[in-house]
C-alpha positions in Angstrom: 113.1 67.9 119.9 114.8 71.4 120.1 112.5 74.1 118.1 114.2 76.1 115.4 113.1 79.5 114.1 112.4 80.1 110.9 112.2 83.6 108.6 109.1 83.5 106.2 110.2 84.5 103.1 107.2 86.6 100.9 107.7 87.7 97.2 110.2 86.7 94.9 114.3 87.7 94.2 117.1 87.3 96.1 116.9 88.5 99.7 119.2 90.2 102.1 118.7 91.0 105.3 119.5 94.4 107.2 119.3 94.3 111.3 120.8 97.7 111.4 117.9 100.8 111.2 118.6 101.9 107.3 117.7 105.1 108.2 119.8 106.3 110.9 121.8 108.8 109.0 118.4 110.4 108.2 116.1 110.9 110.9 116.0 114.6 109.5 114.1 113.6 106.4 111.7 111.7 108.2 110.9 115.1 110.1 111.3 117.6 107.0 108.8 114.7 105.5 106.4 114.8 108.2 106.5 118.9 108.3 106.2 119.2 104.5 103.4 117.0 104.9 101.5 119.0 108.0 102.1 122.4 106.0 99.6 121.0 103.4 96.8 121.0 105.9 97.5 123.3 108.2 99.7 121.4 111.1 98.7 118.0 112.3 94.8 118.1 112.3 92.5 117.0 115.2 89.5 114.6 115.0 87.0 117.6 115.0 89.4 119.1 112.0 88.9 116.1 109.9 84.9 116.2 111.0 85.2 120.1 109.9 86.9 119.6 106.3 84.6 116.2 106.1 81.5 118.4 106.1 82.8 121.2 103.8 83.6 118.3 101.4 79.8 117.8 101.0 78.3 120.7 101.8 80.4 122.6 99.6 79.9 123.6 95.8 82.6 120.2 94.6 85.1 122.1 92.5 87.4 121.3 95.3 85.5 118.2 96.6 89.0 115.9 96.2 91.4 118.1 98.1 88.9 118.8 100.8 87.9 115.3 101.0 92.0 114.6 101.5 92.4 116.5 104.1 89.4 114.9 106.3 91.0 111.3 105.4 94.5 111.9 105.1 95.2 111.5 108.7 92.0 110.5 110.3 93.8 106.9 111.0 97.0 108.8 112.2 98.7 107.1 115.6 101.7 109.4 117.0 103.4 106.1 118.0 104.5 107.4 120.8 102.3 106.3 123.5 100.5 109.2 124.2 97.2 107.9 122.8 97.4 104.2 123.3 95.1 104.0 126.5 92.6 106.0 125.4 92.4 104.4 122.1 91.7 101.4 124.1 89.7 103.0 126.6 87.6 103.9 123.7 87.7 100.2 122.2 86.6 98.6 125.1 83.9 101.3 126.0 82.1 100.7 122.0 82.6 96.7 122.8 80.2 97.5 126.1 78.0 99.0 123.9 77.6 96.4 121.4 77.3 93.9 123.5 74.5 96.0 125.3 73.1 96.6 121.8 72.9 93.0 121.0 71.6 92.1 124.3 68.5 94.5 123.6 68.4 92.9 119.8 68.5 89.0 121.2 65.3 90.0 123.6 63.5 91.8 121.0 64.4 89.2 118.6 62.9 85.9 120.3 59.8 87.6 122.3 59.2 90.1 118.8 60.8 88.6 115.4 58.4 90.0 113.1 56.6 93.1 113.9 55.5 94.0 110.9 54.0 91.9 107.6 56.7 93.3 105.6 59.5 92.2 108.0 58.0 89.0 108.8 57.9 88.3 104.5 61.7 89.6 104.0 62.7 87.1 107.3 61.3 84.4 105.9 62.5 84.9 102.5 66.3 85.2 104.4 65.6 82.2 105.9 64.8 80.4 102.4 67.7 82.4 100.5 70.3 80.7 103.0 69.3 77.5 103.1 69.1 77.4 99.5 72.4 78.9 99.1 74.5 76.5 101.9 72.6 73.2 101.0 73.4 70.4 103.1 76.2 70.5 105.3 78.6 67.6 104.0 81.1 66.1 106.5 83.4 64.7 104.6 84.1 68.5 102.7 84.5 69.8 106.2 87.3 67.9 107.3 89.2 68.5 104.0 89.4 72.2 104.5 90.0 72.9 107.9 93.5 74.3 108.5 95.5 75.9 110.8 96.2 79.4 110.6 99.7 81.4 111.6 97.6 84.1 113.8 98.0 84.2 118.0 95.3 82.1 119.9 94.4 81.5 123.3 97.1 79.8 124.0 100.0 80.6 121.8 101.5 83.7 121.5 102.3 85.4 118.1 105.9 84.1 117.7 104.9 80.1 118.5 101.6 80.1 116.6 103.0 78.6 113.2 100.6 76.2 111.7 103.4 73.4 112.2 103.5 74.2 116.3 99.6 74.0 116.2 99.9 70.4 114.6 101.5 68.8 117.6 98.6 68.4 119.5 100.6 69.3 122.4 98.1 71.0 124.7 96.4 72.4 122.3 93.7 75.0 123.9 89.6 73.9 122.5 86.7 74.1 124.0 84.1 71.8 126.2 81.7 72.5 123.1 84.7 71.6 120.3 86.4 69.0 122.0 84.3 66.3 120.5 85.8 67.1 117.1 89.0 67.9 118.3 89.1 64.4 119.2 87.9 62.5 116.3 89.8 64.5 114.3 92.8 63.1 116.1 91.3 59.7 115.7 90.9 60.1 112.1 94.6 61.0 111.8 96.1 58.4 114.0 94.2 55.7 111.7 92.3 54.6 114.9 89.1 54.1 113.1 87.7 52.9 109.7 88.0 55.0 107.0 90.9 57.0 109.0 94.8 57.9 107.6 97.1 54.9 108.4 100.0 55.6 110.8 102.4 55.0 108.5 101.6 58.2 105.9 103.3 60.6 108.2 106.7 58.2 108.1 109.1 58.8 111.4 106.7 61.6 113.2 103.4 59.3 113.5 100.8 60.5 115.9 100.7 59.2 119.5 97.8 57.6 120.4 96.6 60.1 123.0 96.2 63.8 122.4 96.7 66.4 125.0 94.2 69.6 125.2 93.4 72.3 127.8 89.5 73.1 127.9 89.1 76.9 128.2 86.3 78.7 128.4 87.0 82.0 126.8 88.2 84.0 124.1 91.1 86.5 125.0 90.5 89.7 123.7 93.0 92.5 122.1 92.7 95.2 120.4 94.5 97.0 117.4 94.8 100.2 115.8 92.0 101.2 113.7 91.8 105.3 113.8 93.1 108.1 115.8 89.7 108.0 118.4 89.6 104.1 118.9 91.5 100.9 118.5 89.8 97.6 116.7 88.6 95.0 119.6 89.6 91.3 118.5 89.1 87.8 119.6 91.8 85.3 119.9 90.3 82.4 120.2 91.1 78.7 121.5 93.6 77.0 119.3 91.3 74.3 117.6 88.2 76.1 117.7 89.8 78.3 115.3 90.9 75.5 113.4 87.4 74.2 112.6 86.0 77.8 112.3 88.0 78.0 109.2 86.9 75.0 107.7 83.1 76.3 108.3 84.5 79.5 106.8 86.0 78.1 103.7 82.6 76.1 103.6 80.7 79.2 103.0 82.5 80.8 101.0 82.5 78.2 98.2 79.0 78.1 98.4 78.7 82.1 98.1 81.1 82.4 95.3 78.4 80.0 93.3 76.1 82.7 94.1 78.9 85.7 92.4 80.1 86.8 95.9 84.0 86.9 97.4 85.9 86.0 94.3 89.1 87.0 94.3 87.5 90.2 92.0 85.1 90.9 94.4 86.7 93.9 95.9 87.2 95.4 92.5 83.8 94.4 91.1 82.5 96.2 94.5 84.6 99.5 93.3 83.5 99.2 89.8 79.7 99.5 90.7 80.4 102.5 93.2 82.4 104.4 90.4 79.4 103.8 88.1 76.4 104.3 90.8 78.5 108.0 91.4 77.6 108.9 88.1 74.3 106.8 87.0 72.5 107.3 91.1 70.8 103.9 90.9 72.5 102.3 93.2 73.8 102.9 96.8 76.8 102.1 99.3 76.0 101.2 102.7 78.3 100.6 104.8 77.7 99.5 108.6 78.8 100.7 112.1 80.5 98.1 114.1 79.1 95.3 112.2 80.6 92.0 113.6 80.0 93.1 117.3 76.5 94.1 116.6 75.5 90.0 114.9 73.2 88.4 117.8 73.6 85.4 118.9 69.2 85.1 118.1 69.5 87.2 114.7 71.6 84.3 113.2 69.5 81.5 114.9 66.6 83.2 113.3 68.7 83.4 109.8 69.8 80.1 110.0 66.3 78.3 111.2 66.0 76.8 108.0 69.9 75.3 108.0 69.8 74.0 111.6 72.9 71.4 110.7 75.3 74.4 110.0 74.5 76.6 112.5 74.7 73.0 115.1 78.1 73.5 114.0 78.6 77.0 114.2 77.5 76.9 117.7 80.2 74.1 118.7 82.6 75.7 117.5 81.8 79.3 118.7 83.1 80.4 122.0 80.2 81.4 124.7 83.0 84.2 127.4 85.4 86.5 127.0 87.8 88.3 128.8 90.4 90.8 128.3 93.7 90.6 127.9 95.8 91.4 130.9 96.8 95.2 131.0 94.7 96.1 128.7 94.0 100.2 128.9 92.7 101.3 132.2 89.0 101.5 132.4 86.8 100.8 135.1 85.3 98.2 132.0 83.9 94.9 133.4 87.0 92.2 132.5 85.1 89.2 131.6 81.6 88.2 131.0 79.2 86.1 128.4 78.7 87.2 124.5 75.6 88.6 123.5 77.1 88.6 120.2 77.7 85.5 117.9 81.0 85.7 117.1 83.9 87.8 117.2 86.2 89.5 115.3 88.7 86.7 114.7 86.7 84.0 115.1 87.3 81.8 111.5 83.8 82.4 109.9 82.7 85.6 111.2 83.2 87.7 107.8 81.8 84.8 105.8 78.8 84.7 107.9 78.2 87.9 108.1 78.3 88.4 104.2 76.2 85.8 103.9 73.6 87.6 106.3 73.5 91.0 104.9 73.6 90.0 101.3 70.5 87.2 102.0 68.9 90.3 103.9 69.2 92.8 101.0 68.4 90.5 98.1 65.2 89.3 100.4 64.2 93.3 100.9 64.8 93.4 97.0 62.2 90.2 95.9 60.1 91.9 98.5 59.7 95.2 96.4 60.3 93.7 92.9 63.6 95.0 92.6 66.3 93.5 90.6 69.1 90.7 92.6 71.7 90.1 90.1 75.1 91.2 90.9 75.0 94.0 89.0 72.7 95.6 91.2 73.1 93.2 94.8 76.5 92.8 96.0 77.8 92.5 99.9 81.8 91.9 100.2 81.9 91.6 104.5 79.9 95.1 105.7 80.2 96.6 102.7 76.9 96.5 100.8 75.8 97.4 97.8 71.7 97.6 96.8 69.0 99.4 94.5 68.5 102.6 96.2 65.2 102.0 95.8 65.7 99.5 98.8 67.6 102.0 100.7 64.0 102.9 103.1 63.1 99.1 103.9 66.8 97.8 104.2 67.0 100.3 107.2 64.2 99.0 108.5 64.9 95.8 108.3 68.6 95.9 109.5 67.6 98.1 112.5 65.2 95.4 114.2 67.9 93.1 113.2 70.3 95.1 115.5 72.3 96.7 112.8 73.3 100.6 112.8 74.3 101.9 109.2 77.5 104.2 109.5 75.7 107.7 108.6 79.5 108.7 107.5 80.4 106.1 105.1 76.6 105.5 103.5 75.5 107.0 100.5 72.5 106.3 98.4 71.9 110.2 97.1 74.8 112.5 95.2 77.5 112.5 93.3 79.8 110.5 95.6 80.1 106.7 96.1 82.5 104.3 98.4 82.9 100.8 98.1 86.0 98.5 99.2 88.4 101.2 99.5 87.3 102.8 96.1 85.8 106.1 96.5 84.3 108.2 93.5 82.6 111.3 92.9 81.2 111.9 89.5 82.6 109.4 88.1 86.1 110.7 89.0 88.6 108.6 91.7 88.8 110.3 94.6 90.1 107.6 96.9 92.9 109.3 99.1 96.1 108.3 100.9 96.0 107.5 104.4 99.1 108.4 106.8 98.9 106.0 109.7 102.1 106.8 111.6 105.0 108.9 111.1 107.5 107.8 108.6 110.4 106.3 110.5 112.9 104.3 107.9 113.6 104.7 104.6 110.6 102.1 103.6 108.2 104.3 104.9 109.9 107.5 102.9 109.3 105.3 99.6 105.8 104.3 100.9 105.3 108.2 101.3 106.6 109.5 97.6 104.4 106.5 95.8 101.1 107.6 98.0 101.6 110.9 97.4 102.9 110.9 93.4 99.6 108.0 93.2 97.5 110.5 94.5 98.1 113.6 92.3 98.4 111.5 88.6 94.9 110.3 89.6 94.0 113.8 89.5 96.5 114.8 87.2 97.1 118.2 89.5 99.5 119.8 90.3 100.1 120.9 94.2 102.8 122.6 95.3 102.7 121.6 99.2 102.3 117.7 97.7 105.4 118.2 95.1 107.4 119.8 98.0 106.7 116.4 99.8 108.0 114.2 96.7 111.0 116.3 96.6 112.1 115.7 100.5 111.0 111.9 99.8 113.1 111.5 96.6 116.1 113.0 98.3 116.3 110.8 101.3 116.1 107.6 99.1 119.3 106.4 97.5 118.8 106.2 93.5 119.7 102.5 93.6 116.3 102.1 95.1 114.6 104.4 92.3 112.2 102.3 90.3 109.4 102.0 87.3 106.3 103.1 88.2 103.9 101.0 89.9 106.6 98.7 91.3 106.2 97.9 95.1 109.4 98.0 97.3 110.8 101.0 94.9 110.5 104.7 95.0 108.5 105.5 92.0 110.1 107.4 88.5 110.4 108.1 85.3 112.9 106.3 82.8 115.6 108.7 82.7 115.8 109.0 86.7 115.8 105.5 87.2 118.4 103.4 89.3 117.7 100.7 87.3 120.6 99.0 85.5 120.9 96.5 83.2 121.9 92.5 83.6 123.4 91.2 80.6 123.2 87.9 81.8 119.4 87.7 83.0 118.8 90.1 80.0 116.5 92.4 81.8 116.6 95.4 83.7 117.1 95.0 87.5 116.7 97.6 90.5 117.4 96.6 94.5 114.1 96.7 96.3 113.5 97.5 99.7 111.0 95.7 102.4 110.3 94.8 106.1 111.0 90.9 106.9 108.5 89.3 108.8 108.2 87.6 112.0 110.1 84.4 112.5 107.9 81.7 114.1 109.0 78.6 115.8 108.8 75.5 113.9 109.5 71.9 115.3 110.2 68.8 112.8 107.4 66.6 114.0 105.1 69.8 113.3 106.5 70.3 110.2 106.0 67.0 109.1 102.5 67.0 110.3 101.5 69.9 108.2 103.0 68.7 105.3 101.0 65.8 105.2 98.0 67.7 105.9 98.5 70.0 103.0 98.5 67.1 100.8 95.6 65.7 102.2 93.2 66.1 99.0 95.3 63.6 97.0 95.6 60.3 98.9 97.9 59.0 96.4 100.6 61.3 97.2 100.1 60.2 100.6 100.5 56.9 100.0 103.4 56.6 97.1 104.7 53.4 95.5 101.0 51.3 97.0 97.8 50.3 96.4 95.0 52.9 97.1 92.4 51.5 99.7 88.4 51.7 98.0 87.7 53.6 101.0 89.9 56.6 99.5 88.4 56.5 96.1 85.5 58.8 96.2 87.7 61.6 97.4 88.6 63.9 94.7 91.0 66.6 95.2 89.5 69.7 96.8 91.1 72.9 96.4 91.1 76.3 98.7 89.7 79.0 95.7 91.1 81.8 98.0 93.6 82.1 101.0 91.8 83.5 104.0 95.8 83.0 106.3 96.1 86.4 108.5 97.5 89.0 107.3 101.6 88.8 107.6 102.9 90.8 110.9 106.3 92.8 109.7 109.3 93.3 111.6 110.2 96.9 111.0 113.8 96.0 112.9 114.8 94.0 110.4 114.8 95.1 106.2 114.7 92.8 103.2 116.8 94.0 100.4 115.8 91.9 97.2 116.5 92.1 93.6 113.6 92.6 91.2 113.9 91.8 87.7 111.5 93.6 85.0 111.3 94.5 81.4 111.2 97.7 79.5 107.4 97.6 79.4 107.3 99.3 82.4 108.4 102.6 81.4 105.5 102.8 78.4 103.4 106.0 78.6 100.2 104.2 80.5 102.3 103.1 83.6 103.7 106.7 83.5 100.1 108.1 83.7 98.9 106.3 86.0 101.4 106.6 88.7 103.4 109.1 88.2 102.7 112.3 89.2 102.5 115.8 86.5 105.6 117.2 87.8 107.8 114.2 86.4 105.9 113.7 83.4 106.7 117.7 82.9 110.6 116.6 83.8 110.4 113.8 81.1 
């Protein structure tokens, strides 16, 4: 059957759609913008700039701690977009991913002829080893099937535009490997109905299964890499299509079991930045953060973690991929192309940042029962690599993670001082001092209202007034037509006060109403037969809805509806060709005094 594409609608209004570049009339702004914006900092700084004003931010006396600190962030991600620096960024990504793999090579030797050098180390493995097991329990079959899914990310296999979950349901040449195949293939079984205990053919109505299933064994991962700072680029793993599909189950798997334990809630991330804004002040706790973190996990440090839950990690090491290689035309090293992971998993694989969260925080609450400290969550949080301990801990933790193969990131680790950072929350004194990031030069009129709010965010957090900043607001709020002028706080909207609002009023919703501005994203192909696949699956907790208007089967009782706690889908890729304009609806609430404060910079609560 002919494909069709779809649009995937996010958010809520009424949508139109813009092919057009809204901003073609005003390529100037985006430049004045751009130039405002360098004239606070002196031009467009260099990596050893932002390692220059980083160092005076700590060295110096803090009175001007959060401007300094700006200008070492502000444009330490920056990426010129025009080419210029895209092979050496990946140069540079494929040059640290030789180095970790070397580093977990040296890590997997030291860890099976040496695993506990010391009494101390030998007493926090062990403890690790107990803390996981305890924390997974027994690994349950019938859970695991329930929440695998599909994801709508690129895999070996399927490119970025044909990898919606409904194309991955057809079972069309779907890419696994020689390890996963085994499950691929009773998982087809046990949707065609072809054993006991299995979905009968009839629950997916005109699209049933065929009887056979078509895979291609592959033996690799495909490796990418994507922008992370203006020095390197992010090295990624796109892995085979059904490997990833039972990676996420084993994902979901722990993380239901860690968020009994207080970990990766939907809070966590907040929880994370609350306890960093209070260590700044109190200095009992500390932020540590790790360098390279999911390239540096040995294959032997989690065998050695895991020894006393050898049914998950069985699982884990199906479903892992063993090779990699890189993609074709990727930058332009001499860089070997393909070879064997010394590392467990990669970036992309489905469990790697539930894994590893499960590793470090096992690690630092073992180093904490070591030396008496406390473990609650008060004082013993990890959210992926970011981890938060007693600083009391801070000597042994290092210890312990360096014979593990783990390298704290000097930069972004603090367990003495005024200043904390924690899950994008950064704090000195107790004050925010969390600062606005320019990734790439602003280009449409989206990224000139993305501008004003990071900038007018920026200054009411410091209620401060900055000239060179204000001047940027100014050129921002120019270039944006008023219908797009919102209340504070309101995404898609260039931020304001209430009387220079484009808001108007609809009598017949009775509320206020203001035209919203964002990027659509990518279409994805999308057969029927997959479609109707999916939908069945996502109903697949409630066997009644499966089977309407009929008598349940015994064999169906037991299973009570399971539901995801949090989404873990990748993250949306935007199509900055194409604009969404929708129509938000609010009340007058969002012009009190609070929302004012808190996002508006001084100069318009001076104009109001």
């Amino acid at each position: 059957m002919k494909p069709r594409r779809r649009t995937q609608e996010n958010g809520r209004g009424t949508p139109g759609f813009h092919r057009e570049n809204p901003l073609a009339s005003r390529r100037s702004a985006s430049q004045r913008a751009m130039s405002r914006l360098q004239d606070c900092f002196g031009g467009l700084p260099t990596k050893a700039d932002c390692d220059t004003a980083y160092e005076m931010a700590f060295t110096g006396s803090g009175d001007n701690f959060r401007s300094t600190y700006l200008a070492a962030e502000c444009f330490s991600k920056f990426d010129p977009g025009d080419g210029t620096t895209r092979i050496a960024r990946e140069n540079e990504a494929e040059a640290r991913f030789t180095q970790g793999e070397q580093q977990c090579k040296e890590s997997n030797r030291r860890l099976i002829w040496d695993p506990y050098p010391s009494q101390t180390i030998e007493r926090v493995i062990r403890t690790t080893q107990c803390i996981v097991a305890d924390t997974l329990g027994d690994f349950c079959l019938d859970e695991f099937i329930l929440v695998c899914n599909h994801g709508s990310g690129a895999t070996n296999g399927l490119s970025r535009s044909d990898s919606s979950p409904e194309n991955k349901w057809l079972f069309h040449e779907n890419t696994v490997t020689t390890t996963a195949l085994p499950l691929a293939l009773a998982l087809h079984r046990y949707l065609t109905g072809s054993h006991k205990g299995g979905i009968p053919r009839d629950v997916f109505g005109p699209y049933p299964l065929s009887d056979y299933a078509s895979f291609i064994v592959v033996d690799c991962d495909v490796l990418d890499s994507v922008n992370k700072n203006m020095e390197s680029n992010r090295v990624i793993g796109k892995g085979p299509t059904m490997n990833v599909f039972f990676q996420k189950g084993i994902g979901k798997m722990h993380r239901r079991r860690l968020q009994r334990k207080g970990l990766l809630h939907k809070s966590a991330q907040q929880h994370h930045q609350r306890l960093a804004k209070i260590a700044s002040v109190t200095g009992h706790l500390a932020t540590m953060d790790l360098k390279n973190a999911s390239s540096t996990i040995c294959y032997a440090g989690v065998e050695l973690v895991y020894a006393k839950a050898p049914v998950w990690f069985h699982y884990m090491q199906a479903t892992r991929v063993n090779r990699w290689k890189w993609k074709d035309n990727h930058g332009s090293s001499l860089a070997e192309r393909r070879g064997r992971y010394e590392m467990f998993s990669a970036m992309g694989n489905g469990f790697t940042f539930e894994m590893e969260t499960l590793m470090f925080w096992a690690l630092t609450k073992a180093v904490c029962l070591v030396l008496g400290l406390p473990t609650h969550c008060e004082a013993v949080s990890v959210y992926g690599d970011d981890i938060i301990c007693p600083v009391a801990a801070v000597p042994l933790l290092r210890e312990v993670f360096s014979h593990m193969g783990f390298t704290f990131n000097a930069r972004k680790s603090f367990w003495d001082g005024p200043f904390r950072e924690s899950c994008g929350g950064h704090y000195y004194n107790g004050e925010e001092v969390t600062p606005f990031y320019i990734k790439h030069p602003p280009a449409t009129v989206i990224d000139l209202i993305n501008l004003h709010n990071k900038v007018s965010l920026w200054l009411a957090r410091g209620r401060c007034h900055d000239p060179t900043l204000e001047a940027v607001l100014r050129v921002t709020r120019a270039a944006v037509p008023k219908k797009h002028w919102g209340p504070p706080g309101l995404q898609g909207t260039l931020w304001s006060p209430w009387h220079l609002t484009g808001a108007v009023w609809d009598r017949h919703c009775q509320s206020w109403k203001v035209t919203a501005l964002r990027y659509a994203s990518t279409t994805q192909v999308v057969t029927q037969d997959g479609a109707a696949m999916a939908w069945a699956w996502s109903r697949r907790n409630d066997v009644t809805k499966l089977l309407p208007n009929r008598f349940v089967p015994p064999q169906y009782w037991w299973r009570e509806t399971v539901e995801d706690e949090l989404s873990t889908e990748g993250v949306t890729v935007v199509d900055k060709g194409l604009v969404k304009v929708v129509r938000l609806y609010f009340d007058s609430q969002r012009f009190n005094s609070a929302e004012h404060e808190a996002f508006l910079a001084p100069m318009y609560l001076l104009s109001s």
